[in-house]
PAZAVEX-354377 format. One record per residue: x, y, z of N, C-alpha, C, CB in turn; residue in three letters. Coordinates in steps of 0.02 Angstrom, whole numbers, padded with zeros to 5 digits, always signed. Glycine has a CB too. Example, Ala and Ser with C-alpha at 12.3 -4.5 7.8 and 13.67 -1.06 7.14 Angstrom:
+00660-00284+00390+00615-00225+00390+00660-00165+00390+00565-00224+00452ALA/+00642-00112+00354+00684-00053+00357+00645+00002+00394+00704-00030+00286SER/
This chain:
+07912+02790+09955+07927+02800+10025+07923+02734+10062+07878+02852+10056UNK/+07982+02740+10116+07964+02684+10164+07941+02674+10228+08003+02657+10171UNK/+07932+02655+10273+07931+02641+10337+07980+02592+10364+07873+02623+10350UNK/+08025+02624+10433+08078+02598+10483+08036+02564+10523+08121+02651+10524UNK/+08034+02500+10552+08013+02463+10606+08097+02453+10629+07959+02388+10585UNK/+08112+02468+10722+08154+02461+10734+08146+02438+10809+08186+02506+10712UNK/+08166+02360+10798+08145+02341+10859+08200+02303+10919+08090+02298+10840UNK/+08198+02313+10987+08263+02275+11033+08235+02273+11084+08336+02308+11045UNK/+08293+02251+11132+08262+02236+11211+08286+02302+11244+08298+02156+11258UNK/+08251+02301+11295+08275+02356+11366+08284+02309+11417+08213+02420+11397UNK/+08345+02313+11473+08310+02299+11538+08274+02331+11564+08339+02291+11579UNK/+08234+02303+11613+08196+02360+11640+08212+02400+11692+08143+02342+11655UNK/+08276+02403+11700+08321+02449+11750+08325+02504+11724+08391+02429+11767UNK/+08318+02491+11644+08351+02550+11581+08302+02584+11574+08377+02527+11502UNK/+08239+02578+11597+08189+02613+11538+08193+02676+11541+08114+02600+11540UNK/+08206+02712+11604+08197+02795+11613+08248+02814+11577+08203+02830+11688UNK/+08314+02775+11579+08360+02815+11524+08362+02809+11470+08416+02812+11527UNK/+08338+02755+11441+08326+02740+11373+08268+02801+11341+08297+02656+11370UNK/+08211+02788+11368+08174+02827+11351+08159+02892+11338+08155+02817+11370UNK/+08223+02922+11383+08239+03015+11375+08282+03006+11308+08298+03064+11455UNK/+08329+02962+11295+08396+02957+11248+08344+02958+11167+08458+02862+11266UNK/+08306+02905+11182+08259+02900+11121+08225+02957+11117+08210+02845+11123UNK/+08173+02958+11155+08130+03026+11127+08156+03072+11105+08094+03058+11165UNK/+08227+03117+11136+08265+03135+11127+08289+03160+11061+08284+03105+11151UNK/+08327+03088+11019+08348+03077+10961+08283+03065+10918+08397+03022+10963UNK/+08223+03045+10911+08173+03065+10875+08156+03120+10883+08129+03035+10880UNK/+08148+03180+10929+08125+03249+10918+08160+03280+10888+08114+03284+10964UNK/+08229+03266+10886+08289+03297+10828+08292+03273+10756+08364+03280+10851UNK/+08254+03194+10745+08237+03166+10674+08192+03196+10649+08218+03101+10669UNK/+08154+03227+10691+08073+03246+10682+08076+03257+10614+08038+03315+10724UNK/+08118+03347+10596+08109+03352+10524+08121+03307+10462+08137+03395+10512UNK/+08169+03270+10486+08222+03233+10446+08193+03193+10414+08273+03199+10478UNK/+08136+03162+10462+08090+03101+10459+08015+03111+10400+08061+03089+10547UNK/+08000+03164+10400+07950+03214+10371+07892+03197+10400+07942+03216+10295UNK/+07876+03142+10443+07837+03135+10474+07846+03144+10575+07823+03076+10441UNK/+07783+03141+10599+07806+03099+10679+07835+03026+10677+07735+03087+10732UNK/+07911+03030+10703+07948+02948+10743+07879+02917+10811+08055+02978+10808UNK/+07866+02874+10805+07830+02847+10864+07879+02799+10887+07758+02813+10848UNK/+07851+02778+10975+07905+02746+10989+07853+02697+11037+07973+02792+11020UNK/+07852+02633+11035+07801+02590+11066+07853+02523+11091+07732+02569+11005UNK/+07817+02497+11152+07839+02435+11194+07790+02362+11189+07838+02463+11276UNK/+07816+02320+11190+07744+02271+11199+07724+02275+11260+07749+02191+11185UNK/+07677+02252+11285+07638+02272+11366+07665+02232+11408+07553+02262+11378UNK/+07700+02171+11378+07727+02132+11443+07801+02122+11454+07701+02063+11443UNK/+07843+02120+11475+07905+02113+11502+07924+02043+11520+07908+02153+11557UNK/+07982+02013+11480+08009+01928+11499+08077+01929+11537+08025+01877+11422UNK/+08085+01889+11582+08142+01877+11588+08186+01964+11618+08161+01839+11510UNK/+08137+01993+11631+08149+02057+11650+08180+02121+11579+08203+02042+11713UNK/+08178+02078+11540+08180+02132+11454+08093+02131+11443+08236+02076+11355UNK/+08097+02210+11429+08060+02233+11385+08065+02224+11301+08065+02290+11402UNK/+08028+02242+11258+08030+02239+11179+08009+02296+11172+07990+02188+11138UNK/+08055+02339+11138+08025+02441+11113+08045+02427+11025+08105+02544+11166UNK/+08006+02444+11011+07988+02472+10933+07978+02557+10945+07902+02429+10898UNK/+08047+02568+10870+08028+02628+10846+07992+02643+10784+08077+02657+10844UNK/+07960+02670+10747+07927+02669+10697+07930+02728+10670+07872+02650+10706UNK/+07957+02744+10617+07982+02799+10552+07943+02784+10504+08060+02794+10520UNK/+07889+02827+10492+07849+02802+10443+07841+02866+10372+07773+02782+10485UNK/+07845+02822+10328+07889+02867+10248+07945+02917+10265+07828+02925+10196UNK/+07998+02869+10285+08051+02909+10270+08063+02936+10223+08091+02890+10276UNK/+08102+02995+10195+08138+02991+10120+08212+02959+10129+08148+03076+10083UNK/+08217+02951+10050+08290+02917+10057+08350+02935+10106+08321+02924+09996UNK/+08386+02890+10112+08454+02929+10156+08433+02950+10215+08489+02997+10122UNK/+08379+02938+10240+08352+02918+10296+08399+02879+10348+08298+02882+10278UNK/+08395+02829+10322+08457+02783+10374+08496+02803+10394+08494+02736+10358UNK/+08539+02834+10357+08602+02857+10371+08593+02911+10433+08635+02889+10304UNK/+08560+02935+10426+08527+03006+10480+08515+02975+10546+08442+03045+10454UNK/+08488+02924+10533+08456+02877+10591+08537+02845+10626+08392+02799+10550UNK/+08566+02815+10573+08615+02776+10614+08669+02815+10656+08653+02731+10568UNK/+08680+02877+10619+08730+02942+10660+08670+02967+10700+08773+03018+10601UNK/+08624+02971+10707+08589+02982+10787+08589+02955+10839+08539+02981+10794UNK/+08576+02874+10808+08584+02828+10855+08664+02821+10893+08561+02764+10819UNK/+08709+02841+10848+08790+02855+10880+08792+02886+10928+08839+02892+10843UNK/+08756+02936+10914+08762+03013+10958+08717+03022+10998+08759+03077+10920UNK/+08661+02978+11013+08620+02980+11069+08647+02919+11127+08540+02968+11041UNK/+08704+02893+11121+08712+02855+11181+08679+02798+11226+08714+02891+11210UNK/+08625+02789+11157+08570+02755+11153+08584+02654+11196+08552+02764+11057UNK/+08660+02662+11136+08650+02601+11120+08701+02553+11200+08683+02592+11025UNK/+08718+02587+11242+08720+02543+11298+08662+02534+11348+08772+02562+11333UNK/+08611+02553+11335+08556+02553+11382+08505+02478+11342+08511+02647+11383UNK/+08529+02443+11284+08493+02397+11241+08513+02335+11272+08510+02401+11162UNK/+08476+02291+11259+08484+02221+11291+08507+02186+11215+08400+02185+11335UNK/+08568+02197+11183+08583+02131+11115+08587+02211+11079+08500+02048+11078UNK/+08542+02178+11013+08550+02221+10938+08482+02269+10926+08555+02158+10862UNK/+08489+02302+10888+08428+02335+10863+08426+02311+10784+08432+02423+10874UNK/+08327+02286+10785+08328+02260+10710+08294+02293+10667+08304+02198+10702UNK/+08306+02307+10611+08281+02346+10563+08241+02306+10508+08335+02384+10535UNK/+08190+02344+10503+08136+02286+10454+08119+02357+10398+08036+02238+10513UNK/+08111+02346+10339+08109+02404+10312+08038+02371+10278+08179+02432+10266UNK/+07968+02408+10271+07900+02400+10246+07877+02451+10175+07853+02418+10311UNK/+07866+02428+10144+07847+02481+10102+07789+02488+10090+07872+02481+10050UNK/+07753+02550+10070+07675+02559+10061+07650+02528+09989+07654+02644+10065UNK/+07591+02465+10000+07562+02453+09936+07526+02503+09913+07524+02399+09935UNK/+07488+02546+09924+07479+02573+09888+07511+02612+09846+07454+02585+09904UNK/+07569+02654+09887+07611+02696+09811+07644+02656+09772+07670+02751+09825UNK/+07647+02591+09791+07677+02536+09721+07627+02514+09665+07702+02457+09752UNK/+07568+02518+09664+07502+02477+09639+07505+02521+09570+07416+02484+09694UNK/
């Protein structure tokens, strides 16, 4: 299993809409995900962007794919300041 770190900017004009669009599209991953999606900001704001991390933790496979047609279909992606980055983590322990 893996874990999604998925991280971008908001303005901060965006956040109320961003934030319904996201939660949103994670309460519909919910099952998909087999776990809870969390969704976290850093505490400070630059240049008037925020930084939001989503976090998918042990996806199963083919995961992504689920994720990326959500992210289509939640309308998500004009409320972002640039790109969204994907860091994929895996658990040491189920590798050891």
């Amino acid at each position: 299993m893996t874990d999604l770190y998925i991280y971008y900017q908001v303005r901060e004009a965006d956040t109320a809409a961003l934030h319904g669009a996201v939660t949103a599209m994670q309460a519909s991953l919910a099952g998909a995900c087999g776990s809870a999606p969390q969704l976290k900001r850093r505490p400070q704001a630059r240049d008037g962007l925020q930084t939001w991390m989503e976090v998918y933790p042990a996806v199963p496979d083919g995961f992504e794919a689920a994720l990326s047609a959500a992210v289509q279909q939640s309308g998500l992606l004009p409320l972002t300041a640039g790109p969204r980055h994907t860091e994929v983590f895996t658990d040491l322990s189920s590798c050891v």
